[in-house]
Every structure is written in C-alpha cells, then in structure tokens.
Chimera marker file (.cmm) of the C-alpha trace (Angstrom):
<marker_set name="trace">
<marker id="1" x="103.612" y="223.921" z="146.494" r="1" g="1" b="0" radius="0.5"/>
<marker id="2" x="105.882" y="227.096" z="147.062" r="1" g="1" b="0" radius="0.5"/>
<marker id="3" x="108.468" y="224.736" z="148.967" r="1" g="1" b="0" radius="0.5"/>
<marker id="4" x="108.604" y="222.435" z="145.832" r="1" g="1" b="0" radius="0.5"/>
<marker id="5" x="109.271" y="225.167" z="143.316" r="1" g="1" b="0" radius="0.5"/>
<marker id="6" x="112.002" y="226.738" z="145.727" r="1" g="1" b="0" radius="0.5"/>
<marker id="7" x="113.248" y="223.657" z="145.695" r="1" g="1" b="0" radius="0.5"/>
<marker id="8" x="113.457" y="222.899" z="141.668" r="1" g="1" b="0" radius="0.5"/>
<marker id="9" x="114.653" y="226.749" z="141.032" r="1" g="1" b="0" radius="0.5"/>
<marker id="10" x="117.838" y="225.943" z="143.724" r="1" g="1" b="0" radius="0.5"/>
<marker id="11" x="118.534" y="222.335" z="142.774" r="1" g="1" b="0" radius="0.5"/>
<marker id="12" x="116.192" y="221.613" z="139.997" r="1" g="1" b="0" radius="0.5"/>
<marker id="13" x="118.528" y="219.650" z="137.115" r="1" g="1" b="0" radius="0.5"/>
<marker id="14" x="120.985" y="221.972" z="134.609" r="1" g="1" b="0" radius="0.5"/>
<marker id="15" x="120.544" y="219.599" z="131.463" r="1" g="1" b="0" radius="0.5"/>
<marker id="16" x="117.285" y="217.012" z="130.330" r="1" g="1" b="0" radius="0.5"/>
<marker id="17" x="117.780" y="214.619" z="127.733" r="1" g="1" b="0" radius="0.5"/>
<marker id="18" x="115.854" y="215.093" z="124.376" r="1" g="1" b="0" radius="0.5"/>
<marker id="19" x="113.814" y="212.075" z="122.114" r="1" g="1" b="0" radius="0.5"/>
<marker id="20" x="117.172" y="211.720" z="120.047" r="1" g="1" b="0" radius="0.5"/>
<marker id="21" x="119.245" y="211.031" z="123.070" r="1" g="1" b="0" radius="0.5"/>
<marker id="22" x="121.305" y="214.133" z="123.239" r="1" g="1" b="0" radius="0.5"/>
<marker id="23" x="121.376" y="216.428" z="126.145" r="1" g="1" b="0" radius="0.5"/>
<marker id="24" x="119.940" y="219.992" z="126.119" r="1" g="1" b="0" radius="0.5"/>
<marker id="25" x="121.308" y="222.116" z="128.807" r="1" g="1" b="0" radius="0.5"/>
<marker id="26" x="120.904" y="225.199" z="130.378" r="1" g="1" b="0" radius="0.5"/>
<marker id="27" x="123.264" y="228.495" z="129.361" r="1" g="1" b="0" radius="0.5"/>
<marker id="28" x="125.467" y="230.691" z="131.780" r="1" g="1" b="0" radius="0.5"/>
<marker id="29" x="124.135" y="234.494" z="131.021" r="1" g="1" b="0" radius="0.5"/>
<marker id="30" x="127.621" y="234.590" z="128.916" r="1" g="1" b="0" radius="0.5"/>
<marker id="31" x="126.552" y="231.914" z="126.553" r="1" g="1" b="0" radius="0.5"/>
<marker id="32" x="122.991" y="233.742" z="125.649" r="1" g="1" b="0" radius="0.5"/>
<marker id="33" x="124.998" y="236.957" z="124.966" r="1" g="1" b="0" radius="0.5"/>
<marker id="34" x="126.964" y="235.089" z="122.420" r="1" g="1" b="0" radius="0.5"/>
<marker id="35" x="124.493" y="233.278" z="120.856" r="1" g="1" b="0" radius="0.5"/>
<marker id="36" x="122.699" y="236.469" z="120.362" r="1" g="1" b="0" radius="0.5"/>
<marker id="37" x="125.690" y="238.049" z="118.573" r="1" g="1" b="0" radius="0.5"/>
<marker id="38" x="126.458" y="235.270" z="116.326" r="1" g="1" b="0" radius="0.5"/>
<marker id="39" x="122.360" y="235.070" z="115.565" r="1" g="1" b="0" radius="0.5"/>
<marker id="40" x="123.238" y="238.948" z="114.492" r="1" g="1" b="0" radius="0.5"/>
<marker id="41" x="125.815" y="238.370" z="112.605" r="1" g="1" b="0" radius="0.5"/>
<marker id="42" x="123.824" y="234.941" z="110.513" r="1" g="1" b="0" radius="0.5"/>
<marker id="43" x="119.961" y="236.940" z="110.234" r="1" g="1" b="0" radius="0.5"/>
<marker id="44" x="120.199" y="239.047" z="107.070" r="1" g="1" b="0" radius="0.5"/>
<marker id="45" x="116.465" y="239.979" z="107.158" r="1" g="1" b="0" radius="0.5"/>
<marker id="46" x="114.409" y="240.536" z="110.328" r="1" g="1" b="0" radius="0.5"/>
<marker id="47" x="111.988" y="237.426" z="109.365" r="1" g="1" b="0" radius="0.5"/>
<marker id="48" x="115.314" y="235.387" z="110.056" r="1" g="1" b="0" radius="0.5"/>
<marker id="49" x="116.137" y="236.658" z="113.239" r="1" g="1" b="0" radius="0.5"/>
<marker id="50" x="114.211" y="234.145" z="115.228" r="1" g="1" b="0" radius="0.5"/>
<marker id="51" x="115.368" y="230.936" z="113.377" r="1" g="1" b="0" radius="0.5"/>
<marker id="52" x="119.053" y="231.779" z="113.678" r="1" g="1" b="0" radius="0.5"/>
<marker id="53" x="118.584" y="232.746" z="117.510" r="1" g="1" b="0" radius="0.5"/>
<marker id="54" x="117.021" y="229.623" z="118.045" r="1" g="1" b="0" radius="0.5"/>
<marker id="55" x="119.979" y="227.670" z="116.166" r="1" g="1" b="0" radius="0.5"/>
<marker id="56" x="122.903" y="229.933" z="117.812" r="1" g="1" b="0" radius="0.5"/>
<marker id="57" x="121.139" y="228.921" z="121.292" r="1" g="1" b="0" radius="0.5"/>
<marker id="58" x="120.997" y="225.183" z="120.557" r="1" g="1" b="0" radius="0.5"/>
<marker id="59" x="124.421" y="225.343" z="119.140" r="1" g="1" b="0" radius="0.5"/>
<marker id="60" x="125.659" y="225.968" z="122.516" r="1" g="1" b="0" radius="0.5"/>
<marker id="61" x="122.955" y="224.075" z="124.853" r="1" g="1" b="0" radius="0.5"/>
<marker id="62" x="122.703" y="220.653" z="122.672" r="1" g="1" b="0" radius="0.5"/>
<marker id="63" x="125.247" y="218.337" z="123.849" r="1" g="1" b="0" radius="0.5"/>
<marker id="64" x="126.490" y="214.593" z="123.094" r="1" g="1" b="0" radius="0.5"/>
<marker id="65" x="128.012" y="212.693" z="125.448" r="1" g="1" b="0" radius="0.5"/>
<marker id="66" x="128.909" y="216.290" z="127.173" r="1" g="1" b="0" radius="0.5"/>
<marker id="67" x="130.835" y="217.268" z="123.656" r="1" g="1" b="0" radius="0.5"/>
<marker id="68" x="128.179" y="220.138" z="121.655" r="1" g="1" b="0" radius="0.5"/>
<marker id="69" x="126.891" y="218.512" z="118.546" r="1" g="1" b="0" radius="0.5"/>
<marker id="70" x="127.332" y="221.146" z="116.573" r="1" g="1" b="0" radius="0.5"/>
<marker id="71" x="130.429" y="223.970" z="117.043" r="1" g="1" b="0" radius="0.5"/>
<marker id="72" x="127.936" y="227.758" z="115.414" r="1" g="1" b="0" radius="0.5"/>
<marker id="73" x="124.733" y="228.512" z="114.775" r="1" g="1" b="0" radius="0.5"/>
<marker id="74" x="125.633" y="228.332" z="111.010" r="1" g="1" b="0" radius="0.5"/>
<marker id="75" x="125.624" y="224.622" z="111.512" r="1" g="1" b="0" radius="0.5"/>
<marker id="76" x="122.638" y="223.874" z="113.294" r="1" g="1" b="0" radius="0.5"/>
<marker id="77" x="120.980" y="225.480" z="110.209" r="1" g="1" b="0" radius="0.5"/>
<marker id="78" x="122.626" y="223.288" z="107.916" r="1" g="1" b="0" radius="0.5"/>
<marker id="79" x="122.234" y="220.400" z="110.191" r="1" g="1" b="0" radius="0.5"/>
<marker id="80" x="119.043" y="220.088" z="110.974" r="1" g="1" b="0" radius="0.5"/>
<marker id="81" x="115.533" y="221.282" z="109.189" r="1" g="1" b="0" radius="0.5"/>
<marker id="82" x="113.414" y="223.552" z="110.520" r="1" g="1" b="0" radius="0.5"/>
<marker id="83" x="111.046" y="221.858" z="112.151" r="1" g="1" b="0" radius="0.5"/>
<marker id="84" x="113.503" y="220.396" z="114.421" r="1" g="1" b="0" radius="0.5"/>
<marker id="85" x="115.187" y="223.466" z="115.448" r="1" g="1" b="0" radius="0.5"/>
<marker id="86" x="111.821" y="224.464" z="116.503" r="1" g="1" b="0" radius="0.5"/>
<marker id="87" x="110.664" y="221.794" z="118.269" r="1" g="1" b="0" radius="0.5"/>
<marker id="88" x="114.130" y="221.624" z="120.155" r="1" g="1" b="0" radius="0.5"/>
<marker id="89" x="114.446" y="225.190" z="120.942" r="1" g="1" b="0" radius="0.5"/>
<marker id="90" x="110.741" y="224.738" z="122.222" r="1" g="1" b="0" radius="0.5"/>
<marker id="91" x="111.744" y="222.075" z="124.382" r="1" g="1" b="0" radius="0.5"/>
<marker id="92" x="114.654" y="223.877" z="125.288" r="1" g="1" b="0" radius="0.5"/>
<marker id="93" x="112.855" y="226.950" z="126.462" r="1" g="1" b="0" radius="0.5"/>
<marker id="94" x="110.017" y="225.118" z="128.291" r="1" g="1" b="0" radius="0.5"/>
<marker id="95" x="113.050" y="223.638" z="130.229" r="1" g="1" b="0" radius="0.5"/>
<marker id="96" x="115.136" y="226.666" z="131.011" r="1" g="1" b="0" radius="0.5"/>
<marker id="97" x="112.180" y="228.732" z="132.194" r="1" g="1" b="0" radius="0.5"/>
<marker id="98" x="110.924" y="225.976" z="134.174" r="1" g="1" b="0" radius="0.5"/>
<marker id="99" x="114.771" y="225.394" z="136.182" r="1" g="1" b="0" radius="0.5"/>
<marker id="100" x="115.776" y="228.629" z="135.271" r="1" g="1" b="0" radius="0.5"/>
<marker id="101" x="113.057" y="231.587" z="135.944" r="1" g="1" b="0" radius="0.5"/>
<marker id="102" x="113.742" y="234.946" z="134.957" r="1" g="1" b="0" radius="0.5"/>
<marker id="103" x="112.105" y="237.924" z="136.620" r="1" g="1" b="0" radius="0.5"/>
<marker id="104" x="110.971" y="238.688" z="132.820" r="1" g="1" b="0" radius="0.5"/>
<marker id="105" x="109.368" y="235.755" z="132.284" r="1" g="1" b="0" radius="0.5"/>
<marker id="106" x="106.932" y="235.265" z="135.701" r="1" g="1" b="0" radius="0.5"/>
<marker id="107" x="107.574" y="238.029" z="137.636" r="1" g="1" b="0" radius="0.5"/>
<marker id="108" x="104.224" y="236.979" z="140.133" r="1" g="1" b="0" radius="0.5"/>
<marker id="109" x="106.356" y="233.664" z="140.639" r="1" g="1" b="0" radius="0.5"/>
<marker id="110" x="109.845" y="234.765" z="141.576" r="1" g="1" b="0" radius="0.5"/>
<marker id="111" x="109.476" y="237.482" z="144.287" r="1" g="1" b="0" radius="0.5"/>
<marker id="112" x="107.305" y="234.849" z="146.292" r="1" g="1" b="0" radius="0.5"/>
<marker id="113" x="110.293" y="232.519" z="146.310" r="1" g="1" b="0" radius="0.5"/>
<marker id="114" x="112.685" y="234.778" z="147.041" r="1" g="1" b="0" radius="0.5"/>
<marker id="115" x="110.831" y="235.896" z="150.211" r="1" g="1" b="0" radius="0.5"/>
<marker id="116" x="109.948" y="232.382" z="150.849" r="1" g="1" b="0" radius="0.5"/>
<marker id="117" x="113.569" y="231.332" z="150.567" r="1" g="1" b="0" radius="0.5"/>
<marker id="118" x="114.846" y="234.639" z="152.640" r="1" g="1" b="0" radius="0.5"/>
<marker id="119" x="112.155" y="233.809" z="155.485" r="1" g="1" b="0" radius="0.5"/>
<marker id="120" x="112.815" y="230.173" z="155.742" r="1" g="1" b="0" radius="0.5"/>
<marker id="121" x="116.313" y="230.612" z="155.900" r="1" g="1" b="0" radius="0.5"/>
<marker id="122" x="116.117" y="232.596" z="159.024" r="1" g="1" b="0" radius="0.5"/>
<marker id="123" x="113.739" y="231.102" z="160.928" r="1" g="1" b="0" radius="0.5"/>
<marker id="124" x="115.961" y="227.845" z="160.093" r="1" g="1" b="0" radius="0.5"/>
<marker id="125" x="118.503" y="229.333" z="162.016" r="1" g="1" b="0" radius="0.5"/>
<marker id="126" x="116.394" y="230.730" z="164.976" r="1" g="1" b="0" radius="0.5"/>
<marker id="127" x="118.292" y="230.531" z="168.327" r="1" g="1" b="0" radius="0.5"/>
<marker id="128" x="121.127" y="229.057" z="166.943" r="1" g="1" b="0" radius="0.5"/>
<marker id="129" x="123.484" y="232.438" z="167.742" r="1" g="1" b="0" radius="0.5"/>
<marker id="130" x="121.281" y="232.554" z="171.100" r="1" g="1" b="0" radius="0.5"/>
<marker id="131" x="121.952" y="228.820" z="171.766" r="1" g="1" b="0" radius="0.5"/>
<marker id="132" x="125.665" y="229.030" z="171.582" r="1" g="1" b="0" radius="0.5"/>
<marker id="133" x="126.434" y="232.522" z="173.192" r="1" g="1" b="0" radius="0.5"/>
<marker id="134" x="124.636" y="231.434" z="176.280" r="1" g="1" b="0" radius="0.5"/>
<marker id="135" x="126.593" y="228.237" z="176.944" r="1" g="1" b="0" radius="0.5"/>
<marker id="136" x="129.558" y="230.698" z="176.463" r="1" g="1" b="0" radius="0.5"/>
<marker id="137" x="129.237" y="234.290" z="178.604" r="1" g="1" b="0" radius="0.5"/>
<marker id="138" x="130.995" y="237.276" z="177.303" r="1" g="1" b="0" radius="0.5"/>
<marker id="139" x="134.046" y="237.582" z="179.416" r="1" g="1" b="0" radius="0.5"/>
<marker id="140" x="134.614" y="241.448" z="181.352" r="1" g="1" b="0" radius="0.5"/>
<marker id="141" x="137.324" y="243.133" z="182.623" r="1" g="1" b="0" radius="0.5"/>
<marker id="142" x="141.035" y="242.742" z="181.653" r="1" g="1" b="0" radius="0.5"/>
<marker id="143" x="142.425" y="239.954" z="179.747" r="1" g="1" b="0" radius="0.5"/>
<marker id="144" x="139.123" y="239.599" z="177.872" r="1" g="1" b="0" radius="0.5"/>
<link id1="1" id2="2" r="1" g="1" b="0" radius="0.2"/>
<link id1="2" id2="3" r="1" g="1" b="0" radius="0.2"/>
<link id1="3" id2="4" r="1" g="1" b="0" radius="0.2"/>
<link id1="4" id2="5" r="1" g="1" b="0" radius="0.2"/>
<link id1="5" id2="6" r="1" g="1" b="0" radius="0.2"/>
<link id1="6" id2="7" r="1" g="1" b="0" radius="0.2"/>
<link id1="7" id2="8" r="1" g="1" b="0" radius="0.2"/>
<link id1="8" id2="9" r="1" g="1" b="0" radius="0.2"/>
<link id1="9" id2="10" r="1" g="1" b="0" radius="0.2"/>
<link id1="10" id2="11" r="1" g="1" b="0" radius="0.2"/>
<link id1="11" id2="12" r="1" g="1" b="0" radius="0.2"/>
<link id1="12" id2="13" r="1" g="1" b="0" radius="0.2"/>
<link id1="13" id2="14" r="1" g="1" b="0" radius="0.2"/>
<link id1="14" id2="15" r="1" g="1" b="0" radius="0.2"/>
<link id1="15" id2="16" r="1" g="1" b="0" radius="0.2"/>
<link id1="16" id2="17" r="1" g="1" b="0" radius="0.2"/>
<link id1="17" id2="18" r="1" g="1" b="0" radius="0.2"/>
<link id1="18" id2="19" r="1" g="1" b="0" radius="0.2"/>
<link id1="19" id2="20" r="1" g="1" b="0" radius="0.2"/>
<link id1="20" id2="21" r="1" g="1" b="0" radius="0.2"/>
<link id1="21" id2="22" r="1" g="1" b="0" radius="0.2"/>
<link id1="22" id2="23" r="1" g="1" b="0" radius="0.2"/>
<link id1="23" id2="24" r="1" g="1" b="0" radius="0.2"/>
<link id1="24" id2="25" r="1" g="1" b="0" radius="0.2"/>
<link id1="25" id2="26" r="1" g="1" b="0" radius="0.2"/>
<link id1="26" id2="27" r="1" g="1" b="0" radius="0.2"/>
<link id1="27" id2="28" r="1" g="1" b="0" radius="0.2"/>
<link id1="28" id2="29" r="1" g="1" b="0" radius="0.2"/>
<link id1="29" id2="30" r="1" g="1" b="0" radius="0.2"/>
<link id1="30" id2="31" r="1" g="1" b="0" radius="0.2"/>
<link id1="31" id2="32" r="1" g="1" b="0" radius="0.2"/>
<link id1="32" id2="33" r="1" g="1" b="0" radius="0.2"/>
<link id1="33" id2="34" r="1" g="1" b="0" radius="0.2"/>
<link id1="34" id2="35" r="1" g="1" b="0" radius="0.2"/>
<link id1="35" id2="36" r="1" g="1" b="0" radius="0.2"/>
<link id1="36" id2="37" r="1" g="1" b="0" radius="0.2"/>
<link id1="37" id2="38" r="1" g="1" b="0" radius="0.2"/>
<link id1="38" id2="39" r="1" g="1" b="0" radius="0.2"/>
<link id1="39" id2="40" r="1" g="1" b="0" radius="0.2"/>
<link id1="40" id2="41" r="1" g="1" b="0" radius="0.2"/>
<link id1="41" id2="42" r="1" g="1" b="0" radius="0.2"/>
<link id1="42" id2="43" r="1" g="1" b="0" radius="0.2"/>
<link id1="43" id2="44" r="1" g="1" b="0" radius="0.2"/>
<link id1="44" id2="45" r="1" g="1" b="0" radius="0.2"/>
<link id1="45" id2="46" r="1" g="1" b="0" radius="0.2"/>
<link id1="46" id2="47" r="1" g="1" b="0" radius="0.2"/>
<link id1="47" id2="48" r="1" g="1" b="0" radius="0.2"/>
<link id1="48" id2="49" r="1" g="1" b="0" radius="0.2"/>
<link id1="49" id2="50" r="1" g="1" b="0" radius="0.2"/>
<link id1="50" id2="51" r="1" g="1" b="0" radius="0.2"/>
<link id1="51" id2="52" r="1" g="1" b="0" radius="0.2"/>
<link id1="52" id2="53" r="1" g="1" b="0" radius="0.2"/>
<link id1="53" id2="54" r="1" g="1" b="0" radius="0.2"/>
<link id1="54" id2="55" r="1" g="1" b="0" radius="0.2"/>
<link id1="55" id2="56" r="1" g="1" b="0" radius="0.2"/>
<link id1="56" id2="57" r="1" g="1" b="0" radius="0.2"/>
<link id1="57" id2="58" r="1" g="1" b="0" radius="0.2"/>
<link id1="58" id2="59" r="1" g="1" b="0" radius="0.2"/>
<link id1="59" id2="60" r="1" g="1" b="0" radius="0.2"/>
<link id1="60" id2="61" r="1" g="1" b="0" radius="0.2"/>
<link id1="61" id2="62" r="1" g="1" b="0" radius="0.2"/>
<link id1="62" id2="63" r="1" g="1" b="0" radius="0.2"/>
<link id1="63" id2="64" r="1" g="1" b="0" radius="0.2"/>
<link id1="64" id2="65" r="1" g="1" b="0" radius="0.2"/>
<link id1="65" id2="66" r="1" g="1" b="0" radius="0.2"/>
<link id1="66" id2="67" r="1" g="1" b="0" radius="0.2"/>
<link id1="67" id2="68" r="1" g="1" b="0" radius="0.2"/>
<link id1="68" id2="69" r="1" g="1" b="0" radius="0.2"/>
<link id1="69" id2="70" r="1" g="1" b="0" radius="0.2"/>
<link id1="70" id2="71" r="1" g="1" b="0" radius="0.2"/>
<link id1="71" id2="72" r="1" g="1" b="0" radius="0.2"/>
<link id1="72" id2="73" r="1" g="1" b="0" radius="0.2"/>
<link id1="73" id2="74" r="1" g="1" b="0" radius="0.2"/>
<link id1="74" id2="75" r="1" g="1" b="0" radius="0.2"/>
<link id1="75" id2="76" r="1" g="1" b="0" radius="0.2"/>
<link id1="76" id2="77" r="1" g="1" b="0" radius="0.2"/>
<link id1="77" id2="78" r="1" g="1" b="0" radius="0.2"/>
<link id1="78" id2="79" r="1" g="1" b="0" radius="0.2"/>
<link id1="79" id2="80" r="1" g="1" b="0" radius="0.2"/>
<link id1="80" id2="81" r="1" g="1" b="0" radius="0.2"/>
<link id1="81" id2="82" r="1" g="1" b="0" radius="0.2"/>
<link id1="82" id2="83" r="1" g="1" b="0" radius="0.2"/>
<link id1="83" id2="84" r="1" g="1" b="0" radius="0.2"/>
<link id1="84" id2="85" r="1" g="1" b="0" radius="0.2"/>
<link id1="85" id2="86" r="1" g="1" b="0" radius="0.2"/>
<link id1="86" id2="87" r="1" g="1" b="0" radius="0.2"/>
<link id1="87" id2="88" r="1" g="1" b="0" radius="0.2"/>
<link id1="88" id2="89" r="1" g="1" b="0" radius="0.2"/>
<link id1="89" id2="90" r="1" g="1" b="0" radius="0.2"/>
<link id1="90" id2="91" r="1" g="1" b="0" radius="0.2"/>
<link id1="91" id2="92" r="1" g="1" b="0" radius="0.2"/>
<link id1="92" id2="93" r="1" g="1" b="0" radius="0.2"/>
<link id1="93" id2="94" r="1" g="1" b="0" radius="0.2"/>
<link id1="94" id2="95" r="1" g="1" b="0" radius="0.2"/>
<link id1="95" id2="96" r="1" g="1" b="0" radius="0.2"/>
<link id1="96" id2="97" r="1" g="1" b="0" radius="0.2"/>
<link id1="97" id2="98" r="1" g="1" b="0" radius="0.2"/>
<link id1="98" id2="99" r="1" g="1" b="0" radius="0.2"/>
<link id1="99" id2="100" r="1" g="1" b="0" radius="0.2"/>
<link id1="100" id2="101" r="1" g="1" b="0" radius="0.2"/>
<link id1="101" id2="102" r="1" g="1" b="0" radius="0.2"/>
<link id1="102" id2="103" r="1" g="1" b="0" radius="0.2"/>
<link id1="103" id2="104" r="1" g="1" b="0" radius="0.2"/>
<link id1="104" id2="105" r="1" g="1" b="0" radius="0.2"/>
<link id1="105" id2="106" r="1" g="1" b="0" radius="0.2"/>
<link id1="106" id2="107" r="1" g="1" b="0" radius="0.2"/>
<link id1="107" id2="108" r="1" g="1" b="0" radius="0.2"/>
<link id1="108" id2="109" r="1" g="1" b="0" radius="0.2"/>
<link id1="109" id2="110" r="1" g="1" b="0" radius="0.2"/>
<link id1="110" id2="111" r="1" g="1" b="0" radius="0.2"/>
<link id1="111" id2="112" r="1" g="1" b="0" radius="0.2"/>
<link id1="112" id2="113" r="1" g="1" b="0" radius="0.2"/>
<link id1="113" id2="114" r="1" g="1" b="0" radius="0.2"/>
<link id1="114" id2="115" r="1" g="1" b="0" radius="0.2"/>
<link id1="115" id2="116" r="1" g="1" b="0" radius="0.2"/>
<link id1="116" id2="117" r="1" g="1" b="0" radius="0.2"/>
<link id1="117" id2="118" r="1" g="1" b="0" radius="0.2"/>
<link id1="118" id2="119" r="1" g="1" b="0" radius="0.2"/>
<link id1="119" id2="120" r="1" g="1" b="0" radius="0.2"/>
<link id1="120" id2="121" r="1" g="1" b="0" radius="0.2"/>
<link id1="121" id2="122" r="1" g="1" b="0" radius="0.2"/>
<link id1="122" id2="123" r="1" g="1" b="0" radius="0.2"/>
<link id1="123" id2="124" r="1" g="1" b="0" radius="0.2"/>
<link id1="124" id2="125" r="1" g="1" b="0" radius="0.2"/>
<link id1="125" id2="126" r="1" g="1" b="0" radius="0.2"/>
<link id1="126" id2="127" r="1" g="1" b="0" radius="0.2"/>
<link id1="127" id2="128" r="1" g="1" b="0" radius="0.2"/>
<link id1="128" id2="129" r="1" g="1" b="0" radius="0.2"/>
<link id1="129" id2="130" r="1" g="1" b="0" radius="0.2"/>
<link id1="130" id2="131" r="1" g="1" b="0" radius="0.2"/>
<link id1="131" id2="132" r="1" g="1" b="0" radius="0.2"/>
<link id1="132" id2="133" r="1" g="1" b="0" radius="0.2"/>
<link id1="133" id2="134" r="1" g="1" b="0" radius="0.2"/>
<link id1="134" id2="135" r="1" g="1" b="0" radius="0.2"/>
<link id1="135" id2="136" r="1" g="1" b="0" radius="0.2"/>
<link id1="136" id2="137" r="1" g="1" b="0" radius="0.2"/>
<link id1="137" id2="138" r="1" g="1" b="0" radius="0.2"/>
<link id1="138" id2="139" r="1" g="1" b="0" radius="0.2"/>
<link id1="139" id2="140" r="1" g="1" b="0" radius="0.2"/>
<link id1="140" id2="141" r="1" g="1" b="0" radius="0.2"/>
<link id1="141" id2="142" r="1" g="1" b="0" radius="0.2"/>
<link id1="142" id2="143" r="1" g="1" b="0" radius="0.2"/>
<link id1="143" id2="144" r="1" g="1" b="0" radius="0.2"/>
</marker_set>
C-alpha cells in the first residue's frame, strides 16, 4: 500500500543489524560525498573504483555498538575479503534504497508519495482554520 511506503520512507528505521551483529546505517548526503573522495583517492585503476567505493561507504555506515568498526576505506580493504565487502555493501544498498529512496533510483515511486503525503496532509487539516475562526469573529472598528 501507498500509505505503508509513506510511512517507511518518513519513519522507516536509519540503521538494520547485519548476520555478524554489527549495525549498518544509513549516510547523511555529507558522508556519501566523502566516501566518494576517499574511494578517489584509494582506486588507482578504473576496475577498482567500485570495490573501494563500496569499502569507503561501509567504512562510514558499519557500526559496533554505535562506534564505526573500521576508521577509512583503506581499512575495510585490509579488513575484510572481498566477498564480504560485497555482500555487505549489497545489503547495505538494498537497505538504504528501501528507507532511503532517491528520485534516481525509482523515480515512478517517489512523486506518488510525495503527492500522497502533500494531499493527505491537507485534507488532515480540513476545517481546522474554519473551526477555530468561527468560534472567534474578527473584531471591526476601533480598538481591534
């Protein structure tokens, strides 16, 4: 339903816990821009570029006991092996387009809930305004 996906987009959860334990959360707009520097600044060849983006995000998103697990992108790649920087960045991106949906990713999805959030909100508050500034008359004349 459209009401249950408004509903998970405004107060859907900002972290999920992975197999391991740990907590993978979502990233302010901020936190992507760095991670995509530093993942820059690590690729030396273009066939690179996508592991070291994926290890600069989790860098920043992977979390124990609300502390990050690892402090760059250089050592999530000595850390871990590739197959489980892959299968947490995969996990990590199902999650942050499913609580976090870009206009990029499913642009059919997230004009509907705009205009279903932008229409519910004011027929929520239909009469309200009407309600109140009848029990209370505009006052004419001097000494308004």
């Amino acid at each position: 339903r459209k009401v249950d996906r408004l509903l998970d987009f405004l107060a859907g959860p900002k972290e999920m816990e992975t197999e391991d334990g740990e907590t993978l959360r979502l990233l302010t707009a901020m936190e992507v821009l760095q991670a995509r520097r530093e993942a820059e600044e690590l690729a030396q060849e273009d066939r690179e570029r996508a592991l070291c983006a994926n290890a600069c995000l989790l860098a920043r998103a992977l979390e124990r006991d609300g502390q990050p697990v690892f402090p760059s992108g250089r050592a999530v790649l000595e850390g871990l092996r590739v197959e489980e920087i892959v299968r947490l960045s995969q996990a990590w991106g199902e999650f942050n387009r499913r609580y976090n949906p870009s206009p990029q990713d499913c642009p059919g999805e997230v004009e509907p809930l705009k205009k279903d959030w932008s229409t519910r909100l004011i027929s929520a508050f239909n009469g309200v305004c009407s309600g109140l500034l009848g029990r209370c008359p505009q006052r004419r004349g001097p000494g308004r």
